[in-house]
C-alpha positions in Angstrom: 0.0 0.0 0.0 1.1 3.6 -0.9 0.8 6.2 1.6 2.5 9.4 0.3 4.1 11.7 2.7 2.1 14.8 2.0 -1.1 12.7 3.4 0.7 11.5 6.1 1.1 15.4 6.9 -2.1 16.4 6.2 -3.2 13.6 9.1 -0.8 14.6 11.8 -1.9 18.3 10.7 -5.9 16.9 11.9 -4.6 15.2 14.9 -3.0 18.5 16.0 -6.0 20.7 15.0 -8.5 18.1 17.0 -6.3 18.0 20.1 -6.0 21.5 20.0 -9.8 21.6 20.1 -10.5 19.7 22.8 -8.1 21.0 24.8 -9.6 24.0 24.2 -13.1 22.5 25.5 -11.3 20.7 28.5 -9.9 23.9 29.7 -13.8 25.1 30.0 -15.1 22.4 32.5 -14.4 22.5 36.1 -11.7 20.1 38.0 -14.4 17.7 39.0 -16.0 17.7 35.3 -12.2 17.1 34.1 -11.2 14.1 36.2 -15.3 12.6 36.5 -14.6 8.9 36.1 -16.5 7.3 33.6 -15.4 4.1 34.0 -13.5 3.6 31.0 -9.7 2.4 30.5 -8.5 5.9 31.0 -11.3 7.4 33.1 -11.7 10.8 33.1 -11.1 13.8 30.1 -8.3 14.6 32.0 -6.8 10.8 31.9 -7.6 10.0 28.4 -6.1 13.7 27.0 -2.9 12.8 28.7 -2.6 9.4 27.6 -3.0 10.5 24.2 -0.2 13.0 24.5 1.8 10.6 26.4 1.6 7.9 23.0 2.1 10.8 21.0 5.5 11.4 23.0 6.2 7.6 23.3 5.6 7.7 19.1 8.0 10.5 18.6 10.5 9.0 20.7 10.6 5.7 18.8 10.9 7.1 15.4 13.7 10.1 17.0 15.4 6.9 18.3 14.8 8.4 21.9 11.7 7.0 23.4 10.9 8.2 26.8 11.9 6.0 29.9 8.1 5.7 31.2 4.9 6.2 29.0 3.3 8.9 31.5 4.2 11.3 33.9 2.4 12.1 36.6 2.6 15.9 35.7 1.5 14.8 32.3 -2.1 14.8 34.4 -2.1 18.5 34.6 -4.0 20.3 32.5 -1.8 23.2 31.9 1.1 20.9 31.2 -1.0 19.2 28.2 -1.7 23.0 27.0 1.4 23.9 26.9 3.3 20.4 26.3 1.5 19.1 23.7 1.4 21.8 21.3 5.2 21.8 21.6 5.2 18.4 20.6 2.6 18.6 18.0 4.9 21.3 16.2 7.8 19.1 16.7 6.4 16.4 14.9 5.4 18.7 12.1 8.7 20.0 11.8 10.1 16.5 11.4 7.3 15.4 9.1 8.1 18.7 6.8 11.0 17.2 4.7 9.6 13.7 4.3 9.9 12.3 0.9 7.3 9.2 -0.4 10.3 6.5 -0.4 10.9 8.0 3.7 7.5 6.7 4.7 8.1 3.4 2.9 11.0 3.1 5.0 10.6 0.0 8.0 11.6 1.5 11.3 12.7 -1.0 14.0 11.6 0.0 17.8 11.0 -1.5 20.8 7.4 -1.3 22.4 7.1 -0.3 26.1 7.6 -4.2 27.3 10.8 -4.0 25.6 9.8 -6.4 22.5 10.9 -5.5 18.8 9.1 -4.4 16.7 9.8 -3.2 12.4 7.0 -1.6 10.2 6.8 1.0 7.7 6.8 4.6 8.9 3.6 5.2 7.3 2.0 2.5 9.2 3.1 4.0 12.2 2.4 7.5 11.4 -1.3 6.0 10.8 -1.3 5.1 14.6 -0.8 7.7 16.0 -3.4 9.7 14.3 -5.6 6.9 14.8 -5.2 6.3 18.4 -5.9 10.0 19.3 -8.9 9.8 17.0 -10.1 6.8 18.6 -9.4 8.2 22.4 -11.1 11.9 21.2 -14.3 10.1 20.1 -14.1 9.3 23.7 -13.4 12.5 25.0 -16.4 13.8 23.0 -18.6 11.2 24.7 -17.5 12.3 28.3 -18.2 15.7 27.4 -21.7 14.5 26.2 -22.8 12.8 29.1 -21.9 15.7 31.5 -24.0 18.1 29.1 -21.6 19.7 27.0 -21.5 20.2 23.3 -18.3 18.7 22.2 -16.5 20.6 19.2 -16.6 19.0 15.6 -13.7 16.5 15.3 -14.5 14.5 11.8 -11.4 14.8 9.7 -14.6 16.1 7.2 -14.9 19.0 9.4 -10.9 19.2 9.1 -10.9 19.2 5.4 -13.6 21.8 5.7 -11.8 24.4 7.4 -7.9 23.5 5.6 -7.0 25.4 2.5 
């Protein structure tokens, strides 16, 4: 399968712009509406924002050859670390997406996984992940924000598209 580079941009571009987003909605709600467990695997808006950012780190790491000792910090739970952390990163990862040529996203990339096993895949594949994961772990975000009576913001990559030039 072919996956050129300039739409593996464009998709790290959407996760940025949707985490941006709901960050933006999370900083609304009060501290018991951000860490409210629902009973899920990452509990709360608060949990599942950082865990997000903490894969996006764990990602970036891998394919920088750096990954990060631990997968989350326990400061990673602060919302004003994720506001100003994760926009950071998010820029960083655009920055090293930038000069990415088709044949670089064809490219296997060995890693390890967080258990220490080793792993090889295509950077495209993994670049799919990540964008992926977040989308899977917003949609729950936007459910949280549901149930507690809030109108979440649009996150369909339609809704991206939309509003790109």
């Amino acid at each position: 399968m072919a996956v050129s580079a300039d739409t593996l941009r464009l998709h790290l571009d959407y996760a940025a712009w949707a985490s941006r987003r709901l960050l933006d909605c999370a900083a609304k709600l009060s501290e018991e509406e951000l860490t409210r467990d629902f009973k899920t695997s990452h509990r709360s808006v608060l949990d599942t924002l950082a865990h997000v950012f903490a894969a996006d780190r764990t990602w970036f790491g891998r394919i920088q050859g750096d990954p990060p000792a631990s997968f989350i910090n326990p400061e990673d739970r602060q919302l004003s670390v994720l506001e100003k952390e994760w926009p950071a990163l998010q820029n960083r990862w655009k920055h090293w997406a930038a000069p990415l040529t088709d044949p670089d996203v064809q490219a296997k990339l060995a890693y390890r996984d967080m258990k220490g096993n080793p792993w090889e895949q295509p950077l495209w594949q993994i670049l799919l992940h990540v964008v992926n994961h977040g989308t899977h772990h917003r949609g729950q975000v936007s459910g949280f924000l549901r149930a507690m009576g809030h109108n979440p913001p649009p996150l369909d990559l339609i809704a991206f598209y939309r509003e790109s030039p």
